[in-house]
NULO-989519 format. One line per field, with one value per residue (C-alpha): residue number from 1; residue in one letter; chain; z, x, y. Coordinates in steps of 0.02 Angstrom, whole numbers, plus 32768, in hexadecimal, padded with zeros to 4 digits. Example, Ala and Ser with C-alpha at 12.3 -4.5 7.8 and 13.67 -1.06 7.14 Angstrom:
! NULO-989519
vonu: 1, 2;
nuza: a, s;
torti: A, A;
up: 8186, 8165;
east: 8267, 82AC;
north: 7F1F, 7FCB;
! end
This chain:
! NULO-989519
vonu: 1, 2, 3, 4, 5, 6, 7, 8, 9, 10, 11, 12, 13, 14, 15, 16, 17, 18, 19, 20, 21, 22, 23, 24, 25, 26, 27, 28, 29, 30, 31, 32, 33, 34, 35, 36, 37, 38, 39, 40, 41, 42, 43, 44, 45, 46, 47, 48, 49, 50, 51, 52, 53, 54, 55, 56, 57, 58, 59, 60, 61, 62, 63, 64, 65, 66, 67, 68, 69, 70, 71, 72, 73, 74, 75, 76, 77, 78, 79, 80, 81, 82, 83, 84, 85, 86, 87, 88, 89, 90, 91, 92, 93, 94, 95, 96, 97, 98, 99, 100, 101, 102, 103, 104, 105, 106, 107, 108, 109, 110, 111, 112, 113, 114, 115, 116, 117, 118, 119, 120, 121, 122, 123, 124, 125, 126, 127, 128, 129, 130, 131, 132, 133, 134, 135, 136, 137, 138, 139, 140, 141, 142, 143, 144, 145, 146, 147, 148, 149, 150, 151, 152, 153, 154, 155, 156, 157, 158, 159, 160, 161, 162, 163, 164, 165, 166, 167, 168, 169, 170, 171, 172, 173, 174, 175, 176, 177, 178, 179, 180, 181, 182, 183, 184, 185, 186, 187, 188, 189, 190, 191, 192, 193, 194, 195, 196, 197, 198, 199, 200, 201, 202, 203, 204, 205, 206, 207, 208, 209, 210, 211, 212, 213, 214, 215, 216, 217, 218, 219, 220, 221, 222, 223, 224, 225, 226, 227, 228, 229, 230, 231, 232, 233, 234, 235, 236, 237, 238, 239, 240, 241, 242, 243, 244, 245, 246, 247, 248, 249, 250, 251, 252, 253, 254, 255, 256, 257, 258, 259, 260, 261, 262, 263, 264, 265, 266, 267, 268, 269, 270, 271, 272, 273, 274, 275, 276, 277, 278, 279, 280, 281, 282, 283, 284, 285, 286, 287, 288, 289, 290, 291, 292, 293, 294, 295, 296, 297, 298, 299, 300, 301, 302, 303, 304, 305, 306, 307, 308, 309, 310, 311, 312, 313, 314, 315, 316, 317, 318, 319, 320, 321, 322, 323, 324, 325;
nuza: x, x, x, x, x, x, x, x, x, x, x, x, x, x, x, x, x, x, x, x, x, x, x, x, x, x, x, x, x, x, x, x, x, x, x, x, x, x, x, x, x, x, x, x, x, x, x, x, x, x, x, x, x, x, x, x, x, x, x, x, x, x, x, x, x, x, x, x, x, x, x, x, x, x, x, x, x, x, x, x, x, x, x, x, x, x, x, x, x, x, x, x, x, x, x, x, x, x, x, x, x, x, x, x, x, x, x, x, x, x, x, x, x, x, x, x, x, x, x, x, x, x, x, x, x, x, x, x, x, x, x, x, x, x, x, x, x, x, x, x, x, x, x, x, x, x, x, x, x, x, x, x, x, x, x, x, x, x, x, x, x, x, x, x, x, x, x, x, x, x, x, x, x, x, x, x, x, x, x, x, x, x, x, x, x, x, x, x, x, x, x, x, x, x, x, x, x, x, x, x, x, x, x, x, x, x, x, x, x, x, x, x, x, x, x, x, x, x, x, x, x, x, x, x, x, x, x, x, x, x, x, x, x, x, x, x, x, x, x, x, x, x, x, x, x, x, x, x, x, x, x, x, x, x, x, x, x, x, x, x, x, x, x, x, x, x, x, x, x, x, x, x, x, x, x, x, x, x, x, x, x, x, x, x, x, x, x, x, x, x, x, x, x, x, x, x, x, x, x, x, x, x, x, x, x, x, x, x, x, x, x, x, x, x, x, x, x, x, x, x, x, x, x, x, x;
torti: A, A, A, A, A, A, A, A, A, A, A, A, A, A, A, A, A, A, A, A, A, A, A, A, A, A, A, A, A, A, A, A, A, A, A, A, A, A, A, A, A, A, A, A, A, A, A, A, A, A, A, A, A, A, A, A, A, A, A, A, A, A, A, A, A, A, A, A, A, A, A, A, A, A, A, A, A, A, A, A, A, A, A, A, A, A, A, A, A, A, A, A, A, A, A, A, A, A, A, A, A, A, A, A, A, A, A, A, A, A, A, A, A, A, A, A, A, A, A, A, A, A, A, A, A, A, A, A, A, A, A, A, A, A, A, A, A, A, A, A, A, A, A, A, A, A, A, A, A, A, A, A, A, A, A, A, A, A, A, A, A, A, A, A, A, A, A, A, A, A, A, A, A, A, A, A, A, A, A, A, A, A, A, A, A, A, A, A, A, A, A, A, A, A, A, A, A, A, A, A, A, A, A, A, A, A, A, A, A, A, A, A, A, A, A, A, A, A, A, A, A, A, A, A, A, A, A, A, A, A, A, A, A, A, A, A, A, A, A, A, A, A, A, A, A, A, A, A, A, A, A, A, A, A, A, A, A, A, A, A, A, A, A, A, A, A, A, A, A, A, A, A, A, A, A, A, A, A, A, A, A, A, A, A, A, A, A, A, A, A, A, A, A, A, A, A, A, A, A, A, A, A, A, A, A, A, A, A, A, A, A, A, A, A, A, A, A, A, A, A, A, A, A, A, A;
up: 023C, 01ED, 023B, 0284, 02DD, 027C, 02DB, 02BE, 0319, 0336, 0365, 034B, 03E5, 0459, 0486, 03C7, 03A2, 0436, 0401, 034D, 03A1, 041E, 0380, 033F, 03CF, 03B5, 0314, 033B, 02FB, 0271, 025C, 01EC, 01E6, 026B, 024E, 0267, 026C, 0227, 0173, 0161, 0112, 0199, 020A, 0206, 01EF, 017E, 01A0, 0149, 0189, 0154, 0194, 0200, 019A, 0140, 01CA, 018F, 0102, 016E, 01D0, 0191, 0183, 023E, 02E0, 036A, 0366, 03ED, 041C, 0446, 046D, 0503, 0586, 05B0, 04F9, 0474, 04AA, 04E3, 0426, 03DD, 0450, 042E, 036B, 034E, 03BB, 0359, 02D4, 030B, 039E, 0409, 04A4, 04F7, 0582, 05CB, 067D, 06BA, 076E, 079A, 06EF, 06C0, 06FD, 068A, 05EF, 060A, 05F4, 056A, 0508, 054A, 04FE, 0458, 0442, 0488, 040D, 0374, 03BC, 03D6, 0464, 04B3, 0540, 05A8, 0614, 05DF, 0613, 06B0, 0723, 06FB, 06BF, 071B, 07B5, 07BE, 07BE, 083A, 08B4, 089A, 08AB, 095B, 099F, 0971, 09B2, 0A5E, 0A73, 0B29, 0AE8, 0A8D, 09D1, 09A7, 0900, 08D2, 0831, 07EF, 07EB, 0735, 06BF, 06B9, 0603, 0630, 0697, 061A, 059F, 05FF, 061D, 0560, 0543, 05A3, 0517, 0519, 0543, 04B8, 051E, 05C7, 0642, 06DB, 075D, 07F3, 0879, 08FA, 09C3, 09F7, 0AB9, 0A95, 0A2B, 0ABE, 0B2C, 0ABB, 0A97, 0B55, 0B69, 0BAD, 0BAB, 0B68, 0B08, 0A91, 09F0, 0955, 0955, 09E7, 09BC, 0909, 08D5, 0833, 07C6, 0742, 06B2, 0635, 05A0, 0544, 04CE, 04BF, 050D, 0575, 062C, 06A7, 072B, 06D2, 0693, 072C, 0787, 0710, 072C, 07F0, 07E6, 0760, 07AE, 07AB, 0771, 07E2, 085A, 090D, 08F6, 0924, 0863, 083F, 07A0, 0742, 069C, 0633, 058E, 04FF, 0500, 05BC, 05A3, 050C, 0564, 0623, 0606, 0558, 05B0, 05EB, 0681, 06F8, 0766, 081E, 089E, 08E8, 098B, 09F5, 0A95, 0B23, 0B94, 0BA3, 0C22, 0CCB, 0C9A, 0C1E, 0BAA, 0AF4, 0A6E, 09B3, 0921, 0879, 0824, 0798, 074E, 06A4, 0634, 05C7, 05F3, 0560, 0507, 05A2, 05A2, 04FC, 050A, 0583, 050B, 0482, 04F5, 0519, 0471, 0452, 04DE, 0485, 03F2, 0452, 04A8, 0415, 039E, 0448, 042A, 04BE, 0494, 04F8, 056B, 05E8, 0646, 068B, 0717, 067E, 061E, 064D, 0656, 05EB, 0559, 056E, 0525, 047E, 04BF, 04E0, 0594, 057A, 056E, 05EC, 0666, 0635, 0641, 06AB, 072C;
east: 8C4C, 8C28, 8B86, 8B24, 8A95, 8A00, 897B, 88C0, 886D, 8798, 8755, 8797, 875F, 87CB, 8827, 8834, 889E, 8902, 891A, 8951, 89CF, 8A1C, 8A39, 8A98, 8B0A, 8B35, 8BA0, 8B88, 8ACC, 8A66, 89A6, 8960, 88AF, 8824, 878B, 86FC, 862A, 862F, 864B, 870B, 8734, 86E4, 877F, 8810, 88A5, 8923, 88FF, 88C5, 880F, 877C, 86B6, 86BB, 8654, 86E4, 8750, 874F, 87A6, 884E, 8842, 8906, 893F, 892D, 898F, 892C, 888D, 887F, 87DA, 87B6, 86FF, 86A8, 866C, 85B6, 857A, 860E, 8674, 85F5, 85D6, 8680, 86E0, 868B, 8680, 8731, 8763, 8729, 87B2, 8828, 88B5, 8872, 888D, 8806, 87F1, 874B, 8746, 86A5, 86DF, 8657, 8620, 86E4, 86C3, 8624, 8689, 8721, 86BC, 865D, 870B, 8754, 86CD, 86DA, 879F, 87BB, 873D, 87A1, 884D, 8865, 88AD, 8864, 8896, 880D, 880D, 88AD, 88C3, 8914, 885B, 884A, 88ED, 898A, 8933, 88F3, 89AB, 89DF, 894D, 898A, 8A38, 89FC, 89B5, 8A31, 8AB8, 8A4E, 89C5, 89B7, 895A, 88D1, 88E0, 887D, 8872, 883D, 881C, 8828, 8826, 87F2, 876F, 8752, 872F, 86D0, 8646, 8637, 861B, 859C, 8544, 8541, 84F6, 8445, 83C4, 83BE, 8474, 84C9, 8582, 85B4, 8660, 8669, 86FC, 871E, 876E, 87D2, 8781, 8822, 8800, 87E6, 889E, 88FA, 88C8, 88FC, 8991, 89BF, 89B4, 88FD, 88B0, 8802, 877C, 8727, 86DB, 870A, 8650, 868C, 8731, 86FB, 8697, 8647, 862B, 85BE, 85AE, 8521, 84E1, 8448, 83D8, 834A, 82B8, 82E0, 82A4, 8343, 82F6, 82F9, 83A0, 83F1, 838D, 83D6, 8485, 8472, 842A, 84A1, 84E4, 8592, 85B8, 8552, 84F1, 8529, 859F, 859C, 8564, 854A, 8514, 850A, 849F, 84FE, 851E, 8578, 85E5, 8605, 862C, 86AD, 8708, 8710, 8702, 876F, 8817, 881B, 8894, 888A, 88F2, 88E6, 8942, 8951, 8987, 89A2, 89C7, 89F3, 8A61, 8B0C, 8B6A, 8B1B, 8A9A, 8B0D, 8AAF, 8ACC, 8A90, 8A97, 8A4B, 8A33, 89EA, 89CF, 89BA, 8979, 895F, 88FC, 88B8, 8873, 891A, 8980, 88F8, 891C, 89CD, 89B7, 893F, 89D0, 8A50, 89E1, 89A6, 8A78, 8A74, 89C9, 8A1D, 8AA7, 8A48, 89D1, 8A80, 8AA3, 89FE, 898E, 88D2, 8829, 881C, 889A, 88C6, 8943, 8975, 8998, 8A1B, 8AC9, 8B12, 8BB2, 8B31, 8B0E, 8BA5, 8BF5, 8C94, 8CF7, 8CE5, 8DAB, 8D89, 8D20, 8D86, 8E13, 8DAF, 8D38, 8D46;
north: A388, A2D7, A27E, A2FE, A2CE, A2FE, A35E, A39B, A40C, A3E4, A48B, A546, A5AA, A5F1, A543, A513, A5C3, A59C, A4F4, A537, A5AB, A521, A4BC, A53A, A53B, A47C, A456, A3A8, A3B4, A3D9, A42A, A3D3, A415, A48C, A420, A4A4, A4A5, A552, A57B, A564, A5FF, A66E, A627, A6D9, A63D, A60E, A554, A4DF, A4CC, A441, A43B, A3AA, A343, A32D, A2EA, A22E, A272, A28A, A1DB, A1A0, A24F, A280, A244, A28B, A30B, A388, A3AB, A44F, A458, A480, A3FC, A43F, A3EB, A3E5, A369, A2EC, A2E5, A2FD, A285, A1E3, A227, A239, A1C1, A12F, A16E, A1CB, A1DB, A268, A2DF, A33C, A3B9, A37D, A3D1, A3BA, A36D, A30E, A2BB, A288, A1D2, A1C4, A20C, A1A0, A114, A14A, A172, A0D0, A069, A0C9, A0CB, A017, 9FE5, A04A, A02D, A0D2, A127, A1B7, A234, A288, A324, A36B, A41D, A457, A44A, A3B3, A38F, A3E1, A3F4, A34D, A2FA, A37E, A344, A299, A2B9, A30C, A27F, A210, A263, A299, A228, A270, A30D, A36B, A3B9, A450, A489, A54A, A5A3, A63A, A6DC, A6C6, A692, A5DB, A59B, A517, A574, A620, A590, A546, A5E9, A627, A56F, A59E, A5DB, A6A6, A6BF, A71D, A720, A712, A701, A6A6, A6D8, A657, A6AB, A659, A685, A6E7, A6BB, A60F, A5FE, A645, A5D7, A54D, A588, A5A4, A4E9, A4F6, A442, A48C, A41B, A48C, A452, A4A4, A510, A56E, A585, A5DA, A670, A675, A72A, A712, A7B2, A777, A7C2, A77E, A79D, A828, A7F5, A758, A72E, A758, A6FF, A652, A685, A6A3, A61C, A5A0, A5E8, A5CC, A510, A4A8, A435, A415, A4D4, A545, A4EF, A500, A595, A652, A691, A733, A76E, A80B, A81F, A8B7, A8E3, A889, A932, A939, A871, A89D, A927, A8EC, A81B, A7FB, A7AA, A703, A701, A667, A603, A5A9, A539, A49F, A485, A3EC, A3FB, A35D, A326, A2BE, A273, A28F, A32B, A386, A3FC, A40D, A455, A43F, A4BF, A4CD, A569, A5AA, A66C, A66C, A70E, A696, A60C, A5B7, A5DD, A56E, A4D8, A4D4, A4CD, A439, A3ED, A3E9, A3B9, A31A, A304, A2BC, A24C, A209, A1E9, A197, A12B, A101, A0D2, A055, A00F, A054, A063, A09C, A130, A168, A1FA, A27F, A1DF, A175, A1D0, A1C4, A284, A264, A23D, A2F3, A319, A321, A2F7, A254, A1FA, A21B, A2CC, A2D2, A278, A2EB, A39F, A385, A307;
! end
């Protein structure tokens, strides 16, 4: 296919292989480079890969970079860095801080005349247009969002971050008795701390103070705090053997009423066998609306509400209309 669109990928974790595998999947794109703070070579790919001190190097020969760092340090960093060259899509997901990044990227990319997309994934992301579509559609009515079973990227990360951790897995497990009563219709208010487990498995390093480990576990805010967290310290064996998968998934529900006191209910969910390899595939899905969008002129920071779905797409509107409408 003529005109690709030319993607790089900023990080080569767990979301950067899934990223290069998504790619793959899309004949309408190109990888162009992994840009990588480890030695290049060390990376087991046939890609092309650079250090990303070398990333200025690719400024006219990329469309859109995926970022693929984590959001507990990387992309605080990397965002505003590659957005002041480059078209870019990110999967920042920590809830609370999302206003404070948007307008961090904003300044950057409006600045550059870049565009940007933040919190791309499918929590935020998917599930974010699904608990808008909700409340649009029954604005009588509560939405309830739940996670899991599964390990959440964003929290292991945040765990393996705290000095002394050699590896850990976080699992957030739905409250079973608290997801029936939603989904019988049950007008319940129950923030998302008691609607959510958390199952920490840690490993760290010979030596270090569990106590101040697990106390710092149990207090970040915006991760841990408030929640039912457990957490087990075992071995990087145990770890490899039980806690190596990455399934995930969750729901959102919205339930109201029509007419005079009609119940409904709408849900989305989601069962994932791997979850970094799906946000990913979101992630690349969005990074061709970006480049869409960019070509139309669009600059600064937007988000999942901003993008039109048929940009999603690389078919025609006609097609679309035709297939799927």
């Amino acid at each position: 296919m003529n005109n690709k669109i030319k993607i790089g990928i900023v990080g080569y974790g767990n979301l950067g292989q899934g990223a290069e595998l998504a790619i793959n999947q899309n004949p309408d794109m190109e990888l162009i480079a992994i840009f990588t703070r480890r030695e290049p070579n060390s990376l087991d790919t046939e890609s092309k890969v650079e250090n990303i001190s070398n990333i200025l190097d690719y400024k006219d020969k990329i469309n859109v970079m995926i970022l693929c760092g984590g959001s507990a340090k990387d992309l605080d960093e990397q965002g505003p860095m590659v957005a002041e060259y480059f078209n870019t899509v990110d999967s920042f997901d920590n809830h609370g801080r999302i206003p404070e990044y948007f307008d961090k990227i904003n300044g950057v990319s409006s600045k550059s005349k870049n565009l940007s997309l933040i919190s791309i994934g499918w929590d935020p992301g998917l599930f974010s247009l699904n608990r808008l579509l909700g409340q649009c559609v029954l604005p009588n009515g509560r939405d309830y969002t739940f996670w899991g079973n599964g390990v959440s990227q964003g929290h292991s990360d945040a765990i393996r971050r705290i000095k002394g951790v050699k590896n850990g897995v976080q699992y957030t497990v739905p409250v079973k008795e608290v997801l029936d009563k939603v989904r019988n219709c049950e007008d319940i208010n129950v923030p998302p701390c008691e609607r959510h487990k958390r199952i920490c498995y840690v490993v760290c390093e010979d030596n270090e103070d569990l106590n101040r480990i697990e106390n710092e576990i149990r207090i970040m805010p915006n991760y841990f705090a408030g929640y039912d967290t457990s957490i087990s310290f075992i071995s990087e064996e145990e770890l490899k053997i039980n806690h190596s998968k990455m399934p995930h998934g969750g729901f959102v529900i919205r339930t109201g009423n029509t007419g005079l006191d009609t119940k409904q209910k709408m849900e989305f969910n989601l069962t994932l066998e791997s979850n970094p390899e799906f946000t990913s595939s979101v992630l690349v899905a969005y990074a061709r609306a970006v480049h869409r969008m960019a070509c139309e002129g669009k600059t600064g920071a937007i988000t999942i509400f901003d993008v039109p779905l048929g940009y999603l797409s690389p078919k025609t509107g006609e097609e679309l209309r035709k297939e799927l409408l």
